[in-house]
N, C-alpha and C positions, 0 to 999 in steps of 0.2 A: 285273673286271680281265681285261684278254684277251691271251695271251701266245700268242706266236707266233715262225716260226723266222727271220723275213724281216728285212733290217735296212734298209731304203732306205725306209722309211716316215717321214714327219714326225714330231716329239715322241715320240721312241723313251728309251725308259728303258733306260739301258747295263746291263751286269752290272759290278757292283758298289756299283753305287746303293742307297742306304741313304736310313729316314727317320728322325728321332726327333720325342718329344712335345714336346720343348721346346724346339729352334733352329726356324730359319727355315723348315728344311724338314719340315714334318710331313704333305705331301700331294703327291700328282700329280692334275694337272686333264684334263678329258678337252676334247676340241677343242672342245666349243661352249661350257666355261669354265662351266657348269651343275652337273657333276659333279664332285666332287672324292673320290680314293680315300687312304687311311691313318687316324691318328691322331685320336680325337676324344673328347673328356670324356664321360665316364661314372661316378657314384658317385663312388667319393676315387681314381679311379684315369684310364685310359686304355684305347680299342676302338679295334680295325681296325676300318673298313668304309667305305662309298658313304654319300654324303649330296649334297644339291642344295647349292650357294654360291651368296653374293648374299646373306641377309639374316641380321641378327642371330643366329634361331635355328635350328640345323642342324635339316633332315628328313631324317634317316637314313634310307634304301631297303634296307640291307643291312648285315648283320653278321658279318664272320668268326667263327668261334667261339662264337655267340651265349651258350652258356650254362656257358661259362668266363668266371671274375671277371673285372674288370679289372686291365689291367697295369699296374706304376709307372712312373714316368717315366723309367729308365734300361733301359725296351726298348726294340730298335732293330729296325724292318722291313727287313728287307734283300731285294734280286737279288742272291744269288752269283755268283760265276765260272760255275757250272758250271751256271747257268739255274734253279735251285730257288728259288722267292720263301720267306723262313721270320722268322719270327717270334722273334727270342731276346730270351728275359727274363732270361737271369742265365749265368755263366758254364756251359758245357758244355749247356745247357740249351733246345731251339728246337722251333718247334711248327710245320707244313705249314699255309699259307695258300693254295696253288696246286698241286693233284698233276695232273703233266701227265706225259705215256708217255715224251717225249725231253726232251732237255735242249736249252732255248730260248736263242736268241744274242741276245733281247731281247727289251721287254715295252710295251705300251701301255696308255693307258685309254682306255676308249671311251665312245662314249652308247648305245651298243647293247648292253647286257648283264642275264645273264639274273640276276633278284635272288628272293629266297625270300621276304618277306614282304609285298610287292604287286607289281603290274602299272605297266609303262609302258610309253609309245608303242612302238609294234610290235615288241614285246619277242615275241607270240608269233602265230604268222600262218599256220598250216596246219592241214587237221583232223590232221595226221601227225604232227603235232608239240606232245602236248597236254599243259596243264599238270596236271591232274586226269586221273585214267584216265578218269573215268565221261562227261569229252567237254570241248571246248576251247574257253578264252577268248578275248579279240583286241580289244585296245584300241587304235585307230589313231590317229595322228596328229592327229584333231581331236577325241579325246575320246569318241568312240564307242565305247563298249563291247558287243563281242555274246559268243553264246555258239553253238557248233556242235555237234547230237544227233547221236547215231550212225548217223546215213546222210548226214552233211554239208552239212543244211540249217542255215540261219543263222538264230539267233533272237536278237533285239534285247533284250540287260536296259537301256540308257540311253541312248534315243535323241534327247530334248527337248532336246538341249544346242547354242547356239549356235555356227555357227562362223564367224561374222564377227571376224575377229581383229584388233587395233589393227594399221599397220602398222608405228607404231616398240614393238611389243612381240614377244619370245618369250615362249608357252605350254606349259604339260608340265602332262601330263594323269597323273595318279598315281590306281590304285585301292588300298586296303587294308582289312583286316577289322581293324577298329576293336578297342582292348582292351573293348570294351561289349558286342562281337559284331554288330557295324552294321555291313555291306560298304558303303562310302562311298567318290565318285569326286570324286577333288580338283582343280582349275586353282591352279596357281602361274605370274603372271604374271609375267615379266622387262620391266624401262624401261629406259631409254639409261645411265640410272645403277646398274643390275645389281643395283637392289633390288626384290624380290620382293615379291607379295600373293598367298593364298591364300584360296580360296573355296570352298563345299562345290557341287559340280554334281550329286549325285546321292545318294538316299540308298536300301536296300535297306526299310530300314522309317522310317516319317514318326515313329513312335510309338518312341524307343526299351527303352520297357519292355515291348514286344511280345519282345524276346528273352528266350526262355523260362530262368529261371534265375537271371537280370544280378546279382540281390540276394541270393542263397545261401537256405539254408534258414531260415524264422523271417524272413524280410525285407520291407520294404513298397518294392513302384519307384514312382515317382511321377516325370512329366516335363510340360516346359516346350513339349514338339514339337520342342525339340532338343536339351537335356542330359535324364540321367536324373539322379533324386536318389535315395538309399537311405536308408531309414530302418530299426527294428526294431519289430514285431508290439509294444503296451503287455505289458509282463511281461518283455521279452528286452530283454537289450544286444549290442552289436554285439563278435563273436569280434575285429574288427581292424578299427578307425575309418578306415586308409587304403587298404584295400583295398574289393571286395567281397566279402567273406567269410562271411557271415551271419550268424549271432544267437543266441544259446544263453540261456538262460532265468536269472532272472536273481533268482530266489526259488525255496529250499531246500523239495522236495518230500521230504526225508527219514521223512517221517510217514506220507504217504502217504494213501489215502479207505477203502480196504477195513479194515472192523470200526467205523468210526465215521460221525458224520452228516455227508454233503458240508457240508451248512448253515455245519458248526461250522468249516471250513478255510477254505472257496474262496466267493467269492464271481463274480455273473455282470459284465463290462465289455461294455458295446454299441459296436462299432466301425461306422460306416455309413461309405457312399462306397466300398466296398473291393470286389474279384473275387478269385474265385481262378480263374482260368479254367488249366485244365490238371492239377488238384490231384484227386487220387483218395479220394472220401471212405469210409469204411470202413465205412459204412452210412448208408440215407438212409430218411427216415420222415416219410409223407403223414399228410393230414389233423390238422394240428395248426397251433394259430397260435402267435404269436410267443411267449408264455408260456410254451406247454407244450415248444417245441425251448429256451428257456435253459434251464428245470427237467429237461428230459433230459437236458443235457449236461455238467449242475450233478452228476445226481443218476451218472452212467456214468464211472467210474475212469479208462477208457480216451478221455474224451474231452475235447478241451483247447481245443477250438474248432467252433462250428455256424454254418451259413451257411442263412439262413432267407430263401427266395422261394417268391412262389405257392404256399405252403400246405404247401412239400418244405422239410424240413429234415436238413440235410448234415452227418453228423458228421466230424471230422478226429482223426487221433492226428498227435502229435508225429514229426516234424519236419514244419512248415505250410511250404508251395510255392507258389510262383506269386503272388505278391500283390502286385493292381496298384490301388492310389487311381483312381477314375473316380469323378471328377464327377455322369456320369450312371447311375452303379449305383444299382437302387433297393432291391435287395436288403439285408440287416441281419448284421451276422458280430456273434455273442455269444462272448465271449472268457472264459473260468477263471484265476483270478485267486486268490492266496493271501492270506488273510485278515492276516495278519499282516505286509506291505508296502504301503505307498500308493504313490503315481506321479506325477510331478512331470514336464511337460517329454518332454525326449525320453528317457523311460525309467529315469530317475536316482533310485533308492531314498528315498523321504524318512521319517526314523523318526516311527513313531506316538508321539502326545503322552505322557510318561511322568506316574508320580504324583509329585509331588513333596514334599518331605522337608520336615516341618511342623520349623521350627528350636529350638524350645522342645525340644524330643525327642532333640536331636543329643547333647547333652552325658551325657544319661541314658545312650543307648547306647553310647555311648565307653567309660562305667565299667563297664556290662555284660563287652564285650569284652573289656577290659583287663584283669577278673577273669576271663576263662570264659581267655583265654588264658596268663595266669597258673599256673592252675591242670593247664593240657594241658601247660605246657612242663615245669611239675615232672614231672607221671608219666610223661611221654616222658624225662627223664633216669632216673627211678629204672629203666624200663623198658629202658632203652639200658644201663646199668649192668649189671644181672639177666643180660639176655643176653649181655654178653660175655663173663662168667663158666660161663655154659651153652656158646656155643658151642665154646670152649676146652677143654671137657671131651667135648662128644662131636664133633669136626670129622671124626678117624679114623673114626667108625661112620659118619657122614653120607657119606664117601667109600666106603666099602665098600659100606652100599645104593646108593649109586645109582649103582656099576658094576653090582648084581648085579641092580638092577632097572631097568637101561637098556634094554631093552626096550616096557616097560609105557610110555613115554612116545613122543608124536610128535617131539618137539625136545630138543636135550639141549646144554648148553654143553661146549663144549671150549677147552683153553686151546692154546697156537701150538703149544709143544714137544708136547703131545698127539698136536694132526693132524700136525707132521711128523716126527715119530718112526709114526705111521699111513701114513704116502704113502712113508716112506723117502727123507724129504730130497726132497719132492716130486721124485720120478724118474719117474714115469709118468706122459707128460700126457695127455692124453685128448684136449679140444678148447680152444678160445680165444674168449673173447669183446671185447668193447672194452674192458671194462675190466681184465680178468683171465683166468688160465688155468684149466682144471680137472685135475685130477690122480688118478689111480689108487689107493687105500688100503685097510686092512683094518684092523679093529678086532673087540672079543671074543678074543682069543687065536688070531688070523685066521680067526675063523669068520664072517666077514661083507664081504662086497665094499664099498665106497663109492666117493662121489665129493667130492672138496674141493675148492671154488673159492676161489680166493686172488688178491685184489684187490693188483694190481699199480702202478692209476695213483689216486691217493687223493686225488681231485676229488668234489666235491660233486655231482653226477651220479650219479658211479659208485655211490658210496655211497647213494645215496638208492634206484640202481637194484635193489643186495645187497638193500635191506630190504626191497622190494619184491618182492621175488622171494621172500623168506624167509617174509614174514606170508602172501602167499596159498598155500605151500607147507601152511602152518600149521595151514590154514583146509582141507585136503582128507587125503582117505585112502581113495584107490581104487585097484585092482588095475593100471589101465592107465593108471596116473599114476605115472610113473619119478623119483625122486628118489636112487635107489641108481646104482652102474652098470652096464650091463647089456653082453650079448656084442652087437656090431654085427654084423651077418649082411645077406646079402645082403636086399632088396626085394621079392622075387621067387620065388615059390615053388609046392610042390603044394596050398597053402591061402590062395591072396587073398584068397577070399572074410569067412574067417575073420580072414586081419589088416585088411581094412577093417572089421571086423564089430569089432575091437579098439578100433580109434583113434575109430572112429564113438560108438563109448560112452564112452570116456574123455572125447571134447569133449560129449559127454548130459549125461553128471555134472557137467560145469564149468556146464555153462550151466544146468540146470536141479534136479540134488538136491544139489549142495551147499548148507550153508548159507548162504552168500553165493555170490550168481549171479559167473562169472568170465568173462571175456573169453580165450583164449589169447592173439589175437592174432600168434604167430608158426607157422603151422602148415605144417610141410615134411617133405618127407622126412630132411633131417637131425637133426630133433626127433624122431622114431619110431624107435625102439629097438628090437631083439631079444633077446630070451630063448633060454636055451636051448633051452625048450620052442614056441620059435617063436611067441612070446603077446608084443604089440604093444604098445609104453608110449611116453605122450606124458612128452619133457622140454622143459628150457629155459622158464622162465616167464617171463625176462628184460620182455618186452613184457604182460606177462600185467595185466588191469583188472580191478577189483574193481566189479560193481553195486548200486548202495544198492537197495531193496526198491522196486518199482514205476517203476526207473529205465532203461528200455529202451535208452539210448546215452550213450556217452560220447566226448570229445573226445580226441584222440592227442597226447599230447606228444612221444613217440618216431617218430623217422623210421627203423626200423632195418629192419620189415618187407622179408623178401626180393620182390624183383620176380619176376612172375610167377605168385608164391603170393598177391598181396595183392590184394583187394577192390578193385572199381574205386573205390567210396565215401571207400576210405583214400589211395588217390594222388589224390582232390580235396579233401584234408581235412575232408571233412564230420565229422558224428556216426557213430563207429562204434559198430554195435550186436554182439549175437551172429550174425548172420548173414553178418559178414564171416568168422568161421570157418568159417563154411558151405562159403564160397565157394573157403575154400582147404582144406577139404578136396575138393570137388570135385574140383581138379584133383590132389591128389594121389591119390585114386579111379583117375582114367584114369591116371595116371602106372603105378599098379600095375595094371593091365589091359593096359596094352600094354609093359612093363618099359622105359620111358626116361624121356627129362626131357622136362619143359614144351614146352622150345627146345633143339633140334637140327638143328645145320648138315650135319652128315656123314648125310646122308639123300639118296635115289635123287630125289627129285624135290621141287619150293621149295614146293610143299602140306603137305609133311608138315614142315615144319619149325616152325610152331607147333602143338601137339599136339592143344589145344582145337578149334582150325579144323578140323583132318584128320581128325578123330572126328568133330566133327558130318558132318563130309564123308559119309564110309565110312559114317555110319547113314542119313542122308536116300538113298543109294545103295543101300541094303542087303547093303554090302561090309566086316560088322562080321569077317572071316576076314582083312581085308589087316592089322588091328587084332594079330593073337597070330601072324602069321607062319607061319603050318602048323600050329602045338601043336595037341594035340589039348584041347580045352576041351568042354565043354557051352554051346553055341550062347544057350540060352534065360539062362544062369546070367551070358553075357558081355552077352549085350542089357540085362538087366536094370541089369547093374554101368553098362556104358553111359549106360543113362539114369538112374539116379539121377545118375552123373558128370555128367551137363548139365546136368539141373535144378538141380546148386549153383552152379553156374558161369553162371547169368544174369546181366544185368547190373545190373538192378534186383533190392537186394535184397526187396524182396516178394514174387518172384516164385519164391525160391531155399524151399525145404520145412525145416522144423525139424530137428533131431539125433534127433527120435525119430521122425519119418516115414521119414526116409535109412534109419534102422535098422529100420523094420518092411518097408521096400520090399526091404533087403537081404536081409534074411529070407527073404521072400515073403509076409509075413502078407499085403500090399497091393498090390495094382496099381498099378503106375509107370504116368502119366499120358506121352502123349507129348510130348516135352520143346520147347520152341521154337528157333531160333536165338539162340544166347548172347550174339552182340550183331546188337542188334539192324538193320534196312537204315537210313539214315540217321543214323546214331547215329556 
């Protein structure tokens, strides 16, 4: 849309023009009658944006708002009086679709304009003017697409393309990165009858399952040389049929191999025709043929798939990558498989044959039953009797123990008037979460601080999230695990060393001595509490996952995790493991090293404004002092914090150190490795 202050132009859009979804007018066309800008179906609603006219199906180039729903059919796009183009969906209520410095006496569309999610004809045409920093595109008018390095020499991505053009046809040449991840260059032909054809002119990869990824983790790509297919590894189903999302496993390892014979669980599946080209195996082991790589991988806890060529065989742990069907692979992938499901198809559980129930037999044990229950339901009454009579007589002593021995237990019931005759009419709040608040109380004859959280919106969620929060509380009992409430004090202090040395062990113990392994999953600074004694406790389990025994990830149902704090793995939905703790402790690590947040705008210069970036900055420079501002520190104590801080903050988690290295590096028992770029060049 290109809005301007001039008004003697043709097809000038007045101020006060308006469009809606549902009359006549729900677009403005641009002068070659190709483009049309407003109102267009999406989902059960309505988008602004650019799209080509002429045929049946719109090809949207452009979307205001893109990742705002859509509107309903009584919003109206207006030009104001006063030159502002705005979006209102409901009374009082309007959203900027055009922010321009002055206010404009009128508006057009044009074929010239610059769109976000491809390229068209001479949309961008100098090295000055580029669309990427790293150096500039330029798709001209016949479909040429090149690209210019930084010294402004011109290099050809799509040159083979005809331009002999019909001469009762218009052409528009469109580039887009494809949702598959295929940078692909389109022709949409225009005839006398203003209906279009689209053809593909060029493609970035011939092969699309050459894009690393396409099929998520656990996924097989498989292509025709021009669609891709996805399927899931035999053992796994697909996390979401209509996406690519990949594949999660699809039989209960709760039993696990260690203490008993692989023999007796898993069996081996040969998969052939398959690669994994790109996929990091976790050990690889010569001179062996095919026999002895299945019985290794059969007989190894840790391994759930082996890829056997020329005499090397490739062990893999969970989660399998990269996996592409090739015809001409000659290579063998042996696959672990649980004895107790077969496999039908594409992955669909089918039950093993049962015994079945000889009918001569059926009527005998009916009468069985019918006595054995008979017989329970009387002395469950006489027994229900007994004790009513017991409990009646001592309920007074059962109250007075277990005030006096409220202690001695990790969990303890209370009834409502309890906690709020404890909170004082819940009058101290503390903090707020989505479903409920927490509250300030004391309990013992207020010899004990707390904290109560009282569930406010009483949704199936919410509820489900309390309990979840409450059993794994249930399930721990360590020193720098906060369940009381604690004094909040600043971050920052004459002992960092020591409060990352706190919270560093609090997330050791979740993840590795408790008796069930736990996920935090929310780890921030607003979770880290202080004591009086200035000793570091992790709260809020709100997000917190429990791991079955030899269960290394699991899938996220909660989107709550704060940004900035979260793993990159959990803002792509994969399997999150304990390493996505890792990763945010990291960066609360640096956060307490240089006392700010993550992201900070009110900063002397736009480097420092993501914190991650300006650390590793400051250490590959060796300017770790721009880091504490003057303070006086010990130099080697802050390098150290430093680089533990990076190495959790990689972007792969394999490459991020466990809770008990971070803690032996913080110490010094160990040498901190030096750390790499956290994310990585091309990434």
């Amino acid at each position: 849309m290109g809005v301007r202050a001039q008004t003697a132009k043709p097809k000038l859009i007045e101020l006060g023009s308006s469009l809606s979804p549902t009359n006549g007018s729900s677009s403005w066309v641009s002068p070659s009658g190709h483009f049309a800008f407003g109102f267009y179906p999406q989902d059960t609603g309505f988008a602004v944006g650019v799209w080509l006219v002429g045929q049946s199906g719109k090809t949207v180039v452009w979307t205001a708002n893109r990742d705002d729903p859509p509107v309903s059919s009584n919003t109206a796009l207006e030009f104001t009086r006063n030159g502002k183009l705005l979006l209102r969906t409901g009374p009082g209520e309007e959203v900027s679709i055009a922010d321009v410095a002055e206010s404009s006496a009128s508006a057009s569309m044009l074929d010239s304009v610059r769109w976000t999610d491809c390229f068209l004809p001479l949309q961008y045409g100098s090295f000055g003017d580029p669309y990427w920093t790293v150096d500039a595109r330029d798709l001209n008018d016949k479909g040429l697409l090149s690209s210019y390095d930084a010294t402004s020499n011109v290099l050809t991505l799509a040159s083979n393309i005809s331009s002999d053009d019909a001469k009762n046809e218009t052409i528009i040449y469109r580039a887009t990165l494809d949702v598959d991840g295929v940078f692909r260059l389109y022709s949409h032909s225009f005839g006398n009858s203003n209906i279009s054809s689209v053809s593909i002119m060029w493609s970035a990869f011939k092969n699309p399952c050459d894009v690393k990824g396409l099929c998520g983790v656990n996924g097989l790509c498989s292509s025709n040389g021009t669609n891709a297919n996805c399927s899931c590894v035999p053992g796994f189903v697909s996390i979401n049929r209509e996406k690519y999302s990949g594949c999660y496993r699809s039989f209960n390892n709760e039993e696990g191999c260690r203490g008993q014979e692989p023999e007796s669980l898993y069996n081996i599946t040969t998969l052939r025709n398959v690669s994994w080209e790109g996929a990091n195996p976790y050990s690889a082991l010569t001179s062996l043929n095919e026999q002895g790589c299945s019985r290794s991988c059969l007989q190894d806890c840790n391994c759930w798939a082996a890829y056997y060529f020329n005499g090397t065989c490739r062990r893999y742990k969970l989660p399998l990558v990269h996996g592409i069907a090739n015809q001409n692979e000659s290579g063998i992938t042996f696959l672990k498989m649980s004895l107790g499901t077969a496999y039908v198809g594409d992955d669909i559980p089918a039950p093993r044959n049962q015994t079945k129930v000889i009918e001569s037999n059926k009527k005998e044990l009916i009468l069985i039953l019918a006595s054995s229950l008979g017989s329970i339901a009387f002395l469950c009454a006489l027994v229900a009797v007994s004790s009513f009579f017991i409990y009646r007589s001592q309920v007074h002593r059962y109250r007075t123990l277990s005030e006096n021995a409220m202690e001695e237990f990790t969990l303890r019931s209370f009834s409502y008037n309890d906690l709020e005759k404890a909170t004082d009419g819940f009058r101290e709040e503390l903090g707020r979460g989505p479903f409920g608040a927490v509250y300030k109380g004391t309990i013992a004859q207020g010899n004990q601080t707390i904290a109560v959280k009282r569930l406010e919106k009483v949704v199936e969620e919410g509820e489900r999230e309390f309990q979840a929060e409450m059993t794994i509380i249930g399930r721990t009992h360590h020193r720098n695990l906060i369940f009381s409430s604690m004094v909040k004090s600043a971050r920052f202090g004459e002992k960092r060393v020591r409060i990352a040395l706190d919270v560093a062990r609090g997330i050791f113990y979740l993840h590795e001595e408790c008796e069930v392994h736990i996920i935090h999953g929310d780890i921030k600074p607003k979770n880290i509490l202080l004591d009086d004694s200035w000793t570091a406790k992790l709260s809020d389990f709100r997000l917190a996952r429990l791991l079955r025994p030899n269960q290394t990830g699991t899938i996220s149902r909660f989107g709550g995790s704060s940004r900035g704090y979260s793993a990159p793995e959990r803002q792509k939905r994969m399997l999150i493991s304990v390493e996505a703790d890792v990763y945010s402790f990291g960066v609360v690590l640096l956060e307490i090293v240089c006392c700010r947040s993550n992201l900070d705008i009110n900063v002397s210069t736009g480097d420092e404004i993501l914190l991650c970036s300006w650390v590793y900055s400051c250490f590959v420079a060796r300017e770790l002092e721009k880091l504490v501002e003057g303070a006086e520190v010990n130099m080697k104590t802050l390098e150290r914090m430093v680089k533990v801080g990076l190495l959790c903050i990689q972007d792969d988690p394999s490459l991020r150190p466990t809770m008990k290295n971070v803690i032996l590096m913080l110490e010094g028992t160990v040498d901190v490795p030096v750390p790499p770029s956290p994310t990585p060049l091309g990434s």
